[in-house]
C-alpha positions in Angstrom: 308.8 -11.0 70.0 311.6 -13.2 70.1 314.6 -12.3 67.8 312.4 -9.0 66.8 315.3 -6.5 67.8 318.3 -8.6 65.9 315.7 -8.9 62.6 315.5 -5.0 62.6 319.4 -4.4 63.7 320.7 -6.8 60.2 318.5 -4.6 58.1 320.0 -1.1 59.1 321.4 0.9 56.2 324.7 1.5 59.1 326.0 -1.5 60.3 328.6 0.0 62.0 326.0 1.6 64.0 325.7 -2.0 65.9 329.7 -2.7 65.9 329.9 -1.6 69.5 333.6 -0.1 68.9 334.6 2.7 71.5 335.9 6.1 70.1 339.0 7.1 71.8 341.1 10.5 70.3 339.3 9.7 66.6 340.1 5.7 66.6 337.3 3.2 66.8 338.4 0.8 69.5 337.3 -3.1 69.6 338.5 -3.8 72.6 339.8 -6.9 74.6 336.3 -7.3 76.2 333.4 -6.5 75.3 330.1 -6.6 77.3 326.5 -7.6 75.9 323.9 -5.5 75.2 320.2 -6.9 75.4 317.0 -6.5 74.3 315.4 -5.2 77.3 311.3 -6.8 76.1 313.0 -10.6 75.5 316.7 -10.6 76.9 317.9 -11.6 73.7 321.5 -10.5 73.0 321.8 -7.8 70.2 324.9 -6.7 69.8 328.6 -7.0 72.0 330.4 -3.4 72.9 334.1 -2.7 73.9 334.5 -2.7 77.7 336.2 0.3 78.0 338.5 0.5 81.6 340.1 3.5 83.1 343.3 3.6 81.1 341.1 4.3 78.4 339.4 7.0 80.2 342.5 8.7 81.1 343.9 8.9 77.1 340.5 10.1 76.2 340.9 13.1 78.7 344.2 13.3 77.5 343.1 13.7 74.1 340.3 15.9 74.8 343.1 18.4 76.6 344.9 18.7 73.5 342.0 19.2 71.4 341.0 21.8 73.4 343.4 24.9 72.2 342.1 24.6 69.0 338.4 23.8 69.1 337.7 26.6 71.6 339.8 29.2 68.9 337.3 27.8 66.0 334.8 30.7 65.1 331.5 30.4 67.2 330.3 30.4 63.3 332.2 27.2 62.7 331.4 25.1 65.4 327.7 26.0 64.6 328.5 24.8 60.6 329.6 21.7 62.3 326.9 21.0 65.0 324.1 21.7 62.4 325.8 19.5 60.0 325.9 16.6 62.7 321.8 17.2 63.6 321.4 16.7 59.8 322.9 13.5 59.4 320.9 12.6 62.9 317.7 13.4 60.8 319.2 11.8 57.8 319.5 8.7 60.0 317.0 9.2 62.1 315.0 5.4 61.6 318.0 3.5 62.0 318.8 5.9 65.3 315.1 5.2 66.5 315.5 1.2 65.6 319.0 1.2 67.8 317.5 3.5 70.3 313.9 1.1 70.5 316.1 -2.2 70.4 318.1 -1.1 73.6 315.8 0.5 75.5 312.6 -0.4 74.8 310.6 2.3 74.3 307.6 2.3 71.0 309.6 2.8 68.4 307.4 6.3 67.5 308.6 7.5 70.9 312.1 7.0 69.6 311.7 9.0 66.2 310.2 11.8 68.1 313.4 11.5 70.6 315.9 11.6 67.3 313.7 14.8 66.2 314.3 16.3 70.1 317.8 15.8 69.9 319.1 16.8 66.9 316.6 20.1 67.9 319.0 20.7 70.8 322.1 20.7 68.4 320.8 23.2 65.9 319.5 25.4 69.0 323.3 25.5 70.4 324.7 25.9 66.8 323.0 29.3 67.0 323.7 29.8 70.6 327.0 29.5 70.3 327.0 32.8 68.5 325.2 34.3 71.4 327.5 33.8 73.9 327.8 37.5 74.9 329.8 39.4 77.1 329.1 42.9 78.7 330.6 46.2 79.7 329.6 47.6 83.2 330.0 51.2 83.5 333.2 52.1 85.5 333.3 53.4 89.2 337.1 53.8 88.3 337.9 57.0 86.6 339.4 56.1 83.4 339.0 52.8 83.1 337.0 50.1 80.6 335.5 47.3 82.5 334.2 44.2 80.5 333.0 40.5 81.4 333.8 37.7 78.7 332.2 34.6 78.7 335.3 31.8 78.2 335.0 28.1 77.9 335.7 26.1 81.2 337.7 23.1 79.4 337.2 19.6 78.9 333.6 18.8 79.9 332.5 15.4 80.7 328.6 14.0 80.0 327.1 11.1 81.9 324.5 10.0 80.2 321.0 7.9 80.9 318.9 5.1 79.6 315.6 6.5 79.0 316.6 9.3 76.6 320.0 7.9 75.4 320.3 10.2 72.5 318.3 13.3 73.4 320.4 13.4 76.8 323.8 13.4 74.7 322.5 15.8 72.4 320.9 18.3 74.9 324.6 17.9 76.9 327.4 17.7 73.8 325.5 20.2 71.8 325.8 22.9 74.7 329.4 22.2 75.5 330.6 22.0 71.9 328.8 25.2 71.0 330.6 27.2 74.1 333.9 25.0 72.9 334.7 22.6 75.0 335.7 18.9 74.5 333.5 16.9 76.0 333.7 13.1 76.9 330.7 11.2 77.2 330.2 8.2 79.2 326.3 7.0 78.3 324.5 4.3 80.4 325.8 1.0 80.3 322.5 -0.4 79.2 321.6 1.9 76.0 325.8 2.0 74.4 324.3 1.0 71.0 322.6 4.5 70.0 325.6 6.7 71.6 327.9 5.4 69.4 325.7 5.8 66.1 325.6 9.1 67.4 329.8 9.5 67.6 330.1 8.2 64.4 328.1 10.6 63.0 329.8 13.5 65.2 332.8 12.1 63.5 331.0 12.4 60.0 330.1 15.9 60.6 333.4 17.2 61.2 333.8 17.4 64.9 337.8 16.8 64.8 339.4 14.2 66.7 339.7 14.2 70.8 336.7 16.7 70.7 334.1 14.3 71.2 334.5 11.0 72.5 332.4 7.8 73.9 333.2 5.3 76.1 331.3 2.6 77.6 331.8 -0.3 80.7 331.2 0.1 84.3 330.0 3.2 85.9 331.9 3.5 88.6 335.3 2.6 87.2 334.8 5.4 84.0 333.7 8.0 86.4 336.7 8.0 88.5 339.2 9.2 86.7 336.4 12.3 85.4 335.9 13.2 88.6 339.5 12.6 89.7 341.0 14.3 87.3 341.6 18.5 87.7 341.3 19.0 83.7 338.3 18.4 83.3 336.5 21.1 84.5 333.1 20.5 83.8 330.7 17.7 85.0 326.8 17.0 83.8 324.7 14.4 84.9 321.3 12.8 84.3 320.0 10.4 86.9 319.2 9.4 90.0 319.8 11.0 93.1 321.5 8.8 95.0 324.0 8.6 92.0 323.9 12.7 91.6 324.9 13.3 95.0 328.3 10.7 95.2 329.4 12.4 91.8 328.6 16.0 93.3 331.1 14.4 96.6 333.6 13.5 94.5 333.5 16.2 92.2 334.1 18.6 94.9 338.0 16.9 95.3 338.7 19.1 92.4 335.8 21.5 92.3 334.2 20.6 89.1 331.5 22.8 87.6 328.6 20.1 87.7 324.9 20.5 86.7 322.8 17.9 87.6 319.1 16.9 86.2 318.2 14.1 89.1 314.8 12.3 90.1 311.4 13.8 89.8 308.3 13.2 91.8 306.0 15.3 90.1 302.8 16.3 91.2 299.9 16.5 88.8 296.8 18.9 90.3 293.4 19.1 89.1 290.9 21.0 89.9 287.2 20.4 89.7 286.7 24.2 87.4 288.6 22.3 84.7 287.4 20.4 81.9 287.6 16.9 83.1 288.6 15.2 79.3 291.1 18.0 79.0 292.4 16.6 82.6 292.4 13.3 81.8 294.2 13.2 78.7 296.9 15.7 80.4 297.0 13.1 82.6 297.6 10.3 80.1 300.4 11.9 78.8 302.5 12.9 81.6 302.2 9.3 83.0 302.5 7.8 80.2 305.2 8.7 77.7 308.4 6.8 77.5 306.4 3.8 79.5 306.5 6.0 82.6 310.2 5.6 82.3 310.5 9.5 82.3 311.7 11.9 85.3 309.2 14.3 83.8 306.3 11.5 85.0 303.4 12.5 86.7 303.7 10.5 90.1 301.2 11.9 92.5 297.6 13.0 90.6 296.1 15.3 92.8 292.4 15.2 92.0 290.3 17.4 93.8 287.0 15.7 95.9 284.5 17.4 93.3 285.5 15.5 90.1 287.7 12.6 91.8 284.7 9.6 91.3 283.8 11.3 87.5 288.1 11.3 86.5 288.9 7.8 88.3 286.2 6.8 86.0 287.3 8.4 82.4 291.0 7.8 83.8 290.4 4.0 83.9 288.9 3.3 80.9 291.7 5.1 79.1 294.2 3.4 80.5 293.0 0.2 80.2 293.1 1.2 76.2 296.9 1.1 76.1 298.9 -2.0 74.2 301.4 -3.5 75.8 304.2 -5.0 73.3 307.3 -5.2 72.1 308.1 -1.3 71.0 309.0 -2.8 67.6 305.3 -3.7 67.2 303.3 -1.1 65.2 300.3 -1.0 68.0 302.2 -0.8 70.6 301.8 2.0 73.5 303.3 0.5 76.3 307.1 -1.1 76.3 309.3 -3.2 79.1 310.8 -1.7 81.7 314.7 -1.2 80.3 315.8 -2.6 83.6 314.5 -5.4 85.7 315.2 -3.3 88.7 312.3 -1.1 88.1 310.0 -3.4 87.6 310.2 -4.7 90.3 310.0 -1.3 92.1 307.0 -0.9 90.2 305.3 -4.4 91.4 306.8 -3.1 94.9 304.8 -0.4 94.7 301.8 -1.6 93.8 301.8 -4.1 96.4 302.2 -2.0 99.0 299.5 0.0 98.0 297.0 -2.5 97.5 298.2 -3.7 101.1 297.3 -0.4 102.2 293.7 0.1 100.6 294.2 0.9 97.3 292.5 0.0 94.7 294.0 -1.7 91.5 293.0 -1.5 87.7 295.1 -2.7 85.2 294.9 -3.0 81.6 293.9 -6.5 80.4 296.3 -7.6 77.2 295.5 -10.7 75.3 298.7 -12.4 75.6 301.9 -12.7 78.6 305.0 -10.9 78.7 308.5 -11.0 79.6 309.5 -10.6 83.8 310.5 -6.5 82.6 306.9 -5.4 81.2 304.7 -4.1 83.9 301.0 -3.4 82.7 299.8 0.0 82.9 298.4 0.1 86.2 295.8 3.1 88.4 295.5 2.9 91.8 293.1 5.1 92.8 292.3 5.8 97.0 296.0 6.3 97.5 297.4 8.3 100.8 300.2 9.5 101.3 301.2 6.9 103.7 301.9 4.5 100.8 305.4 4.1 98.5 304.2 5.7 95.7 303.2 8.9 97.5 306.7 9.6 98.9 309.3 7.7 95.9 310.0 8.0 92.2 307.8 5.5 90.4 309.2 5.3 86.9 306.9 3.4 85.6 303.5 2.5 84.0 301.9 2.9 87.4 299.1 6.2 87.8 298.3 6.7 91.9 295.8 9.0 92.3 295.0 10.8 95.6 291.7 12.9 96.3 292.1 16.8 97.7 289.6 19.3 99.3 291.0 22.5 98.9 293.9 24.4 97.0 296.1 25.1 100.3 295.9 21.5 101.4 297.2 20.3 98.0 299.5 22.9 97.5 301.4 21.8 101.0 301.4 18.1 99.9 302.8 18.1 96.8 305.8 20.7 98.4 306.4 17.8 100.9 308.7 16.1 98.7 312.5 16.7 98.5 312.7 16.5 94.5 311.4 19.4 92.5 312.0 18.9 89.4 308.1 19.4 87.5 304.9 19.9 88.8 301.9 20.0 86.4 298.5 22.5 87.1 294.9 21.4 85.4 292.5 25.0 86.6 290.6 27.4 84.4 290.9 30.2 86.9 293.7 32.7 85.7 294.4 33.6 89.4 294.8 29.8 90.8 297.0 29.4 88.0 299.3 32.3 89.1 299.3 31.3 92.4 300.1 27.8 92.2 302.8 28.4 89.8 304.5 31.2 92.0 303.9 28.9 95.1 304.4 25.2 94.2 308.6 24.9 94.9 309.3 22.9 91.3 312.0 23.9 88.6 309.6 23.7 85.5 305.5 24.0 85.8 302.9 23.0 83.1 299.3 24.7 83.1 297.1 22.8 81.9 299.5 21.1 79.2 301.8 18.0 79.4 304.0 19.5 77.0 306.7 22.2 77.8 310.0 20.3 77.5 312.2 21.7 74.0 315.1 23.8 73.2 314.4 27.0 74.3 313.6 26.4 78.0 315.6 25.7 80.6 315.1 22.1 81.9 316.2 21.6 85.3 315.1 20.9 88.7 314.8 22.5 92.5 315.8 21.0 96.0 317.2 17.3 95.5 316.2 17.5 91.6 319.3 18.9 90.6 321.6 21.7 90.2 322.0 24.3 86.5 320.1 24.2 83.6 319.8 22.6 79.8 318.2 24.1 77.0 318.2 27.5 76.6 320.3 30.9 76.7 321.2 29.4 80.4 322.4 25.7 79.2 325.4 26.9 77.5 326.7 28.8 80.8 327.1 25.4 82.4 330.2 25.2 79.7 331.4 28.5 80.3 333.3 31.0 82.6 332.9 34.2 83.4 336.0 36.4 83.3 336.4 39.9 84.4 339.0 42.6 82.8 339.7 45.9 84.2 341.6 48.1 81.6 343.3 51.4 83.6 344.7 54.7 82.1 342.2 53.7 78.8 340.0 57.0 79.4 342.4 60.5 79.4 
């Protein structure tokens, strides 16, 4: 695996792609440090980016405030000409997007096509959108007068993006906020810079004008202060954890931001013993599995009721001791590192606890060792709720499974958690189906399927899971105000 990533990265058509320049108010900017980006499966360097600091922050919102007068005045008809024209040269460029995107993050590099296919979905979606943004007229208790609500755009926006979906998440975010018109200012995760700024330079290729879209990358903490400091930028959306969510909800509230916020997961996966159990278990495979459990979409508790629990442990197990475990370069590969080595060793935390605790442990045997950030894809069946993984955010290859008796029990345990963000239902009876969906407290609920995520549908969490929406007729709102005018003495 060793000096896999750099091979791929000298062969791109774009070498730019992996010049690791900043764009500041439509100038590429080297920097006078620059900070390493690694290969998250070896820890080989790949490329060096610029170290952007908060003096550069501040002249990007200053640039995105003057490009603001004029992008929001565009035609919603233009900016869609535009944003369509940027998802085109995303798909154009899509295997050198998926190479950056694999290299940085890890992920099986047929993950990271279908994640350059998701994004660029999310920009056409808002390029229409935009066009949608419609107001209203309320019938007037005033005699003589019109009364009408226009939807405005709230200003500069800025986008704080994560690791496991580095281009999707900027795409889903920008896309929205462009379409309404705002300026937005992204500041992606410092491990995954590489595939943010292929995607700026292709924003730039597409026509977006200058100050209207802009990436910076360096420490967390010192970008975000002057977005959350400053009163011009009106608009805040995050993807992450938490714990992060709720110190940049704090600190947005000094100027009372708009802020959406897609936060941590803990989803509960129910099956009942009416359903077919390969159907189950396949479900199963897919909502743990995808992005090398690195997703906040991942199934975290499986629910299996008492029926079926020996019969799916069994089918469960042997598929998941199928999966590859590689470098997500590697054609076979199913399973990639961990992108950080901090969740690994949550993950080995985990698992140790449970074990401790009575658990038992299958994992899938691979013919060769790997690097301190690959965890093998791991079941621990007999779990309670007393253990780790029954109460926090896994993010990981690591399937707990818990056995249930009836549908109130399990319906009250997967509520106990704080986060809310999906929950997933495996019944053939219509009426269990209603009733768990009406009654499980989760933003987003999939019956009997593992895949419901796309443009369309609003993406977005209950409780600590988050605040607003993506995706949808309800993403673009996050971008926009609502404004109400009263016109008098219209009506004689």
């Amino acid at each position: 695996m060793v000096g896999l990533a750099k091979r791929h990265l000298e062969n791109l058509r774009r070498r730019e792609f992996v010049a690791g320049d900043a764009l500041i108010d439509g100038r590429w900017i080297e920097g006078d440090h620059r900070d390493v980006v690694v290969d998250p499966a070896t820890g080989d360097m790949i490329a060096e980016v610029a170290r952007c600091g908060a003096a550069d922050m501040n002249l990007a919102i200053d640039a995105a405030e003057r490009s603001l007068a004029k992008w929001r005045e565009l035609l919603p008809e233009r900016r869609g000409e535009i944003l369509r024209s940027w998802a085109s040269l995303m798909l154009a460029y899509s295997e050198e997007l998926a190479v950056l995107v694999t290299c940085e993050q890890g992920k099986p590099l047929a993950e990271a096509r279908h994640e350059i296919g998701y994004g660029a979905s999310f920009l056409q979606w808002f390029a229409a959108e935009g066009e949608r943004a419609y107001g209203e007229t309320i019938p007037s208790h005033k005699p003589g007068s019109v009364l009408q609500v226009r939807m405005q755009p709230i200003g500069v926006a800025a986008a704080i993006t994560p690791w496991n979906f580095p281009v999707a998440m900027i795409a889903r975010k920008a896309g929205a906020a462009l379409a309404a018109g705002c300026p937005v200012v992204v500041k992606p995760a410092p491990e995954t810079p590489l595939s943010a700024l292929a995607l700026a330079r292709l924003a730039e290729e597409a026509g977006i004008p200058r100050g209207v879209f802009q990436v910076l990358v360096g420490d967390p903490i010192e970008l975000s202060a002057p977005l959350l400091r400053e009163p011009r930028v009106r608009a805040l959306s995050f993807t992450g954890s938490t714990e992060v969510g709720q110190l940049l909800l704090e600190g947005a509230a000094q100027t009372v931001k708009k802020v959406s916020l897609e936060l941590g997961g803990h989803a509960p996966f129910i099956v009942f013993d009416d359903v077919d159990l390969d159907k189950a278990v396949k479900g199963a495979m897919a909502a743990k599995f995808a992005t090398s459990g690195q997703d906040c979409l991942a199934a975290n508790r499986i629910y299996v009721q008492a029926g079926i629990y020996d019969a799916f442990i069994e089918k469960f197990a042997a598929a998941i001791t199928r999966l590859k475990v590689g470098h997500g370069l590697e054609a076979a590969t199913d399973i990639g590192p961990m992108t950080k080595s901090s969740v690994a060793a949550k993950c080995r935390a985990q698992i140790d606890d449970a074990a401790a605790k009575g658990a038992r442990v299958v994992s899938a045997k691979q013919d060769q060792s790997f690097g301190p950030n690959f965890i093998l894809p791991t079941l621990l069946s007999d779990v309670t709720d007393g253990m780790l993984i029954s109460s926090e955010e896994t993010f990981g290859p690591v399937a707990a499974v818990l056995p249930f008796d009836s549908e109130e029990e399990v319906l009250a345990r997967a509520n106990t958690s704080e986060m809310g963000l999906a929950a997933y239902v495996y019944t053939d009876s219509l009426r269990r189906a209603l009733r768990l969906s009406e009654n499980i407290e989760y933003g987003m609920v999939g019956v009997n399927t593992a895949s419901f995520t796309g443009p369309p549908i609003p993406f977005g969490g209950w409780k600590q899971s988050g605040l607003g929406r993506e995706g949808s007729r309800h993403g673009i709102q996050e971008y926009m105000e609502l404004k109400y005018v009263c016109f008098g003495d219209l009506v004689a």
